[in-house]
Structure formats: structure tokens, C-alpha cells
TORNU-789559 format. One record per residue (C-alpha): residue in three letters; chain; x, z, y. Coordinates in nm, 4 decimals, always signed. Layout:
<recs>
{aa=ala; ch=A; c1=X; c3=Z; c2=Y} $
...
</recs>
This chain:
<recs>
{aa=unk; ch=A; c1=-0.2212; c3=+2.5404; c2=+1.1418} $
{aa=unk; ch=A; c1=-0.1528; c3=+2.5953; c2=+1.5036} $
{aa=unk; ch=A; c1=+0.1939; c3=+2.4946; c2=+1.6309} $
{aa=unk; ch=A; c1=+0.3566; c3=+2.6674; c2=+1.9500} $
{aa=unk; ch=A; c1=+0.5697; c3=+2.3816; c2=+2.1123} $
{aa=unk; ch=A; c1=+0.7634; c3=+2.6147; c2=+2.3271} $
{aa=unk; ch=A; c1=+0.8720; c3=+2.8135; c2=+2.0080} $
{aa=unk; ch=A; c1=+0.9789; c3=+2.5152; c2=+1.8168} $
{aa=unk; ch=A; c1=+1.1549; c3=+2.3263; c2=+2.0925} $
{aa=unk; ch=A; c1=+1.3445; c3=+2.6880; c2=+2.2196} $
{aa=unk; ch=A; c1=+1.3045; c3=+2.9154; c2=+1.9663} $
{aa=unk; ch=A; c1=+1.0554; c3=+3.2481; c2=+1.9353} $
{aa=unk; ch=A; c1=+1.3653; c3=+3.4729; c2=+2.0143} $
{aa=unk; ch=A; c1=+1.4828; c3=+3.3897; c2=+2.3405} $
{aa=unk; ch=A; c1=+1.7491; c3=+3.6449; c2=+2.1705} $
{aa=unk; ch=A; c1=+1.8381; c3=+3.4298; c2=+1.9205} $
{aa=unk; ch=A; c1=+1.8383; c3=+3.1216; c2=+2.0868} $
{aa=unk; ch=A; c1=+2.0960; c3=+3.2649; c2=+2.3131} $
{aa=unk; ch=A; c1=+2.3078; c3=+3.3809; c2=+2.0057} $
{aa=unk; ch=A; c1=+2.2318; c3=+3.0283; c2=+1.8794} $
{aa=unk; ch=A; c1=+2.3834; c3=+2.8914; c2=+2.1734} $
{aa=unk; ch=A; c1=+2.6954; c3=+3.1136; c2=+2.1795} $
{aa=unk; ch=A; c1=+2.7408; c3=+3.0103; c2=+1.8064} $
{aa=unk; ch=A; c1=+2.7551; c3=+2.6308; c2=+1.8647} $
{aa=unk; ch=A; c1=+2.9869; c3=+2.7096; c2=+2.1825} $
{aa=unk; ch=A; c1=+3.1936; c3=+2.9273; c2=+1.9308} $
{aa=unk; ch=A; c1=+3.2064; c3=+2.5972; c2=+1.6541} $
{aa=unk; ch=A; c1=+3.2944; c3=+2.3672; c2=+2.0146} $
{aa=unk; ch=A; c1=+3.6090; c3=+2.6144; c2=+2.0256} $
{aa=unk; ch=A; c1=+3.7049; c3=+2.6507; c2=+1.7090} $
{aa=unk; ch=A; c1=+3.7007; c3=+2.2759; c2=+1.5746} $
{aa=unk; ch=A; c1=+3.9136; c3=+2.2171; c2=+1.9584} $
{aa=unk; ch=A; c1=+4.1609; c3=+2.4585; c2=+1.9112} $
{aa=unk; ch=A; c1=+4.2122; c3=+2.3851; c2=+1.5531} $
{aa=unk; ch=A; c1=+4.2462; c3=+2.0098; c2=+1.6164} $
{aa=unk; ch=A; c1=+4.5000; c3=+2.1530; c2=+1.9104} $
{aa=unk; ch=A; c1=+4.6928; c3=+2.3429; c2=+1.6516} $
{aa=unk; ch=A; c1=+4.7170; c3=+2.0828; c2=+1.3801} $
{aa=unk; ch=A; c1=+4.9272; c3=+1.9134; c2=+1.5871} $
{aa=unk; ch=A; c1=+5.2051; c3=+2.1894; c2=+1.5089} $
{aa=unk; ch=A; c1=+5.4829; c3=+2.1086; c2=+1.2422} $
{aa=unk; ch=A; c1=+5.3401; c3=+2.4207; c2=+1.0718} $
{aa=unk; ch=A; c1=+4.9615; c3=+2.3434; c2=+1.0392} $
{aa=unk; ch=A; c1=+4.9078; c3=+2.0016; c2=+0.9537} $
{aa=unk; ch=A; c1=+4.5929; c3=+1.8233; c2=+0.9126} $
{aa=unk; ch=A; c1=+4.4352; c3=+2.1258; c2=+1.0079} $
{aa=unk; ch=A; c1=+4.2018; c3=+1.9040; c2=+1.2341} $
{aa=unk; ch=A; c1=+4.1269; c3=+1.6965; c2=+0.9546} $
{aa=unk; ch=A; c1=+3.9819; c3=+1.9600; c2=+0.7614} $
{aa=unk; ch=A; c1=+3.7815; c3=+2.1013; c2=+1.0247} $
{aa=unk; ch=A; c1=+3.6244; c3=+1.7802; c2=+1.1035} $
{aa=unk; ch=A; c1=+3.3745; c3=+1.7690; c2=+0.7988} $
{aa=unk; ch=A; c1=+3.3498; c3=+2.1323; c2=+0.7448} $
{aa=unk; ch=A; c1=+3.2717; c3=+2.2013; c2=+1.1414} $
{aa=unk; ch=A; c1=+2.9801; c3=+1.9196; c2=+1.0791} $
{aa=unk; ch=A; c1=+2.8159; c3=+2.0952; c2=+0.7766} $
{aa=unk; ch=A; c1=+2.8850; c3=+2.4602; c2=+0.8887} $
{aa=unk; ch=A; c1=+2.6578; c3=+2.3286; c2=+1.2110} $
{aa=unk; ch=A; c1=+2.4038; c3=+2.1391; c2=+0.9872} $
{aa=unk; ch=A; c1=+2.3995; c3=+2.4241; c2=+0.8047} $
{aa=unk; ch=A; c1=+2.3784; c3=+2.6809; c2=+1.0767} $
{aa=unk; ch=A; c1=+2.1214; c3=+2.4717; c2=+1.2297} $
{aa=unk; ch=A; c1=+1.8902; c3=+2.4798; c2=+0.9191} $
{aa=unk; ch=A; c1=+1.9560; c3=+2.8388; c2=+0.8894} $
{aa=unk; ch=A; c1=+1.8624; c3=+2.9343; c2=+1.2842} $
{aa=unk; ch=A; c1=+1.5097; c3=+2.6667; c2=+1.2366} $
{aa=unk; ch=A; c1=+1.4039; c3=+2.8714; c2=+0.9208} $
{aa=unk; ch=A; c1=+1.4826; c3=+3.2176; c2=+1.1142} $
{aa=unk; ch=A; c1=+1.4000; c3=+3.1339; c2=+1.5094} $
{aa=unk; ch=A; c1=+1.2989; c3=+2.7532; c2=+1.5044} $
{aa=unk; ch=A; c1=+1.3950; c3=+2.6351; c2=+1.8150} $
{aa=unk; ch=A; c1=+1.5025; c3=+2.2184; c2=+1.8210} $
{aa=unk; ch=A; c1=+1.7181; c3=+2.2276; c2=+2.0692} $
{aa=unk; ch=A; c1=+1.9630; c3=+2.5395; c2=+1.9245} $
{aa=unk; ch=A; c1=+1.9677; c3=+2.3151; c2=+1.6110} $
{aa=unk; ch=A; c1=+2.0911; c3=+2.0345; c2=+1.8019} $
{aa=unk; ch=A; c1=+2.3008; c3=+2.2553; c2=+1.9532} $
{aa=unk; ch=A; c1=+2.4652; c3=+2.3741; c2=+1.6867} $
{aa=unk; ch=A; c1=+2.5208; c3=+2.0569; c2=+1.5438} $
{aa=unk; ch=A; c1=+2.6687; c3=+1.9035; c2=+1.8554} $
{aa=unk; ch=A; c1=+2.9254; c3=+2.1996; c2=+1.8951} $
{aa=unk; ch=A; c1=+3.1689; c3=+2.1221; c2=+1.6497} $
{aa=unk; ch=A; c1=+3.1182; c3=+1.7451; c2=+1.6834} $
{aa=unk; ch=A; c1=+3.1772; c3=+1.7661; c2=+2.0595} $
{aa=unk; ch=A; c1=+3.4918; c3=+2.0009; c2=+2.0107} $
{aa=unk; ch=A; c1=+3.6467; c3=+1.7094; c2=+1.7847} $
{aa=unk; ch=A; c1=+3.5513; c3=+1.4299; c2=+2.0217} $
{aa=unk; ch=A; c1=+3.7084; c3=+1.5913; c2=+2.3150} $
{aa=unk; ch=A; c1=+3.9987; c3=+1.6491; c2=+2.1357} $
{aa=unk; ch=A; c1=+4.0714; c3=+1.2710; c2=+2.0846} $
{aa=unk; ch=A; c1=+3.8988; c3=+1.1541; c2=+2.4210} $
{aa=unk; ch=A; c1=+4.2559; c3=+1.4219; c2=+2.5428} $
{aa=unk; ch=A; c1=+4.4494; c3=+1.2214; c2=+2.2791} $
{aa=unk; ch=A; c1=+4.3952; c3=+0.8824; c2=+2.3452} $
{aa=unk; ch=A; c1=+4.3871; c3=+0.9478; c2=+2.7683} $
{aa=unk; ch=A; c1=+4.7698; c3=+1.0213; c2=+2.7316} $
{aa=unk; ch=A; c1=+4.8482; c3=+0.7405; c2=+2.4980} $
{aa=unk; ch=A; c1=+4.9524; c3=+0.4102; c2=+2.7109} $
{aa=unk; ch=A; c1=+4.8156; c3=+0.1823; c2=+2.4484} $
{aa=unk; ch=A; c1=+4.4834; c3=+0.3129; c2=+2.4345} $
{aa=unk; ch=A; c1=+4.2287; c3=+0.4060; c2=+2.1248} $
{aa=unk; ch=A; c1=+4.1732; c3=+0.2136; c2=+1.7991} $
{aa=unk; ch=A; c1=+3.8619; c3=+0.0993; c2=+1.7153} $
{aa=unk; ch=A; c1=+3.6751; c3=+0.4060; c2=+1.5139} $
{aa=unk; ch=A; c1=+3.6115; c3=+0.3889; c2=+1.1810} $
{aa=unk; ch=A; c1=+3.2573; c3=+0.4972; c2=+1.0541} $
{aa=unk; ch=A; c1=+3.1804; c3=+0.8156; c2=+1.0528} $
{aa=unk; ch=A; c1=+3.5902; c3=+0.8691; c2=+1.2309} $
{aa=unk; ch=A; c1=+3.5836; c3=+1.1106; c2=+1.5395} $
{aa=unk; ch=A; c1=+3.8933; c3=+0.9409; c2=+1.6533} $
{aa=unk; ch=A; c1=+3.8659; c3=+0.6127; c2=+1.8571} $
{aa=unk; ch=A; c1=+3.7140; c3=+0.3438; c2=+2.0141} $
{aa=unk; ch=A; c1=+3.3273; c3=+0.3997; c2=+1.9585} $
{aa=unk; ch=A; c1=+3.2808; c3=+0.7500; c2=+1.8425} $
{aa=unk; ch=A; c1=+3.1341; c3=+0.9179; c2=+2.0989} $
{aa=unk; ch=A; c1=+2.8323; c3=+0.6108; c2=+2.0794} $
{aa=unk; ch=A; c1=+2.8055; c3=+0.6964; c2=+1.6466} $
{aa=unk; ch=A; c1=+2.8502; c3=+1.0414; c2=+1.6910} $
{aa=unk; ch=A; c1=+2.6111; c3=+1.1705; c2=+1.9745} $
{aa=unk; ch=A; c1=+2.3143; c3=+1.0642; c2=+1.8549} $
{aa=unk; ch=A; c1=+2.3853; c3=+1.1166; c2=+1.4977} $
{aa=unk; ch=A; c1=+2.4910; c3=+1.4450; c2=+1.5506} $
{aa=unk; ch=A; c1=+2.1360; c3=+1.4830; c2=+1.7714} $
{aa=unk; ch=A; c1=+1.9655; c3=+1.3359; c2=+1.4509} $
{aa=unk; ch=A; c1=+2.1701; c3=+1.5740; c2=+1.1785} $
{aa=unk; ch=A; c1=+2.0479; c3=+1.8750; c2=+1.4255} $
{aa=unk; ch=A; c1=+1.6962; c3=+1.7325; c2=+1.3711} $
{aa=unk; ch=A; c1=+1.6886; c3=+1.7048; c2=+0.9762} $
{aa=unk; ch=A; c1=+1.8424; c3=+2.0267; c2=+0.9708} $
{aa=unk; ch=A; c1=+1.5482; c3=+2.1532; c2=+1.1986} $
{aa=unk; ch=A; c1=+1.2881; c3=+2.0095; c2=+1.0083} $
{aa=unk; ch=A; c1=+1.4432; c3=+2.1364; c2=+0.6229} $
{aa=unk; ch=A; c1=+1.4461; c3=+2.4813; c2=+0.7867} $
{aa=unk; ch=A; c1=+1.0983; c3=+2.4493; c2=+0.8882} $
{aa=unk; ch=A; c1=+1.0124; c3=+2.3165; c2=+0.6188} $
{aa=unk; ch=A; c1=+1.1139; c3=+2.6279; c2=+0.4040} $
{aa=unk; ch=A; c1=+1.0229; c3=+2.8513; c2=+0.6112} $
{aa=unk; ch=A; c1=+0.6857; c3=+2.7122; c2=+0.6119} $
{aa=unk; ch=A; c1=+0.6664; c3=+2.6574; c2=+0.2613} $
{aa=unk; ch=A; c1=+0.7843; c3=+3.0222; c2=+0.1974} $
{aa=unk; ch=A; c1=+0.4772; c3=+3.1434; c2=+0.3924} $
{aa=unk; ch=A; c1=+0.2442; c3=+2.9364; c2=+0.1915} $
{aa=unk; ch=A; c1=+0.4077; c3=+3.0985; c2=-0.1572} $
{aa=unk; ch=A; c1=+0.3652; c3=+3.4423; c2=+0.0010} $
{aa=unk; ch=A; c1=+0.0038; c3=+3.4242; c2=+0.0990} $
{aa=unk; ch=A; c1=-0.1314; c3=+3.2744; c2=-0.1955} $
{aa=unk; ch=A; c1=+0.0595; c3=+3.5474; c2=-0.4200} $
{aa=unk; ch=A; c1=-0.0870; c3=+3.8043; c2=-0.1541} $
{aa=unk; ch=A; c1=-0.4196; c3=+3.6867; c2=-0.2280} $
</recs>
């Protein structure tokens, strides 16, 4: 089995990877401005919600682009986007506050130490996700040419 480096580090699309790309900008934007809005007395905790489901919607997207496009770097992509969106949203929080950020938590987007857990976790999520999509995608092409045979 030959593998084309270019196609698995970009994609085969450059189509895709583009759409890929506006995707994970799209999750950047929606986990920020939902973290901005559940600060209103109306939507509470909205950011707290979109924390873990802006993670697995990118894991998830990310597995779902390798299987259809491959491409590495969309999947990390996509992964980073929402995790970026919520880290920039606290790195705005805690630059206003006088007494600075508490220590994070494990897995916490909020504090001191997130950014150096969640960068290259994210990068490593992106990479799983990347290699389960392959994975099916390459296992689906085995099933289909031994029941074409």
C-alpha cells in the first residue's frame, strides 16, 4: 500500500481542506461567542456547556474530515478551533482581573496552565481522531474489495 504524504498531511481536496479550515474557524467562533454570552444574566453556563461539546464536535469532525479527505493538519485544526475559542476567552478574562488566574484544574480551560495541557492535547486528540478516520476508511476499502472479488 502506497501512501501519498501530501494527501494525508493536507488533505486530497484542497476543497475540502479549505471547508475544513472554515469549519474549525466556525467552532473558534462559536465556543468564543458563546463563552461571551454566558456571561449574560439570561444564558448562564452557556460556556460551560460548550466547553466539552465544542471538544468532541471537533474530535468528531476531525475523524469525520480524515475518513472523507484525510488531511492531518485539518484534523488538528478542527480540534484546536473550539479549544482555542475557550482559551482565549479566559486568557480576556483573567487579563482584566487585578488578582490574576487560578491555577487550572485538569482538563479546566480556565487558569493558570491551560494553554500548556490544552495545546498539545488538543494537537494529540486531532491526531487520534486522524488516525480512527483512517483507520475506517481504510478498513472499509479492504471489506469492499474482498466482497468485490
Amino acid at each position: 500500500m502506497e501512501v501519498d504524504l501530501r494527501a494525508a498531511i493536507v488533505g486530497v481536496d484542497r476543497v475540502r481542506s479549505l471547508e475544513g479550515a472554515t469549519v474549525a474557524t466556525g467552532l473558534y467562533a462559536l465556543v468564543l461567542g458563546g463563552s461571551f454570552l454566558g456571561e449574560l444574566p439570561a444564558m448562564p453556563g452557556l460556556g460551560a456547556v460548550l466547553e466539552p461539546g465544542g471538544v468532541l464536535a471537533g474530535v468528531t469532525l476531525a475523524g469525520w474530515w480524515a475518513y472523507r479527505n484525510s488531511g492531518l493538519v485539518v484534523s488538528a485544526a478542527l480540534v484546536l478551533g473550539p479549544v482555542l475559542g475557550r482559551l482565549t476567552y479566559y486568557a480576556w478574562l483573567f487579563a482584566y482581573e487585578e488578582r490574576g488566574a487560578p491555577v487550572a484544574l485538569i482538563l479546566s480551560f480556565g487558569g493558570s496552565g491551560s494553554w500548556e495541557f490544552w495545546m498539545p492535547f488538543a494537537v494529540l486528540l486531532g491526531a487520534l481522531a486522524f488516525g480512527g478516520g483512517v483507520a475506517v476508511r481504510w478498513g472499509r476499502g479492504v471489506v469492499t474489495r474482498r466482497a468485490g472479488s
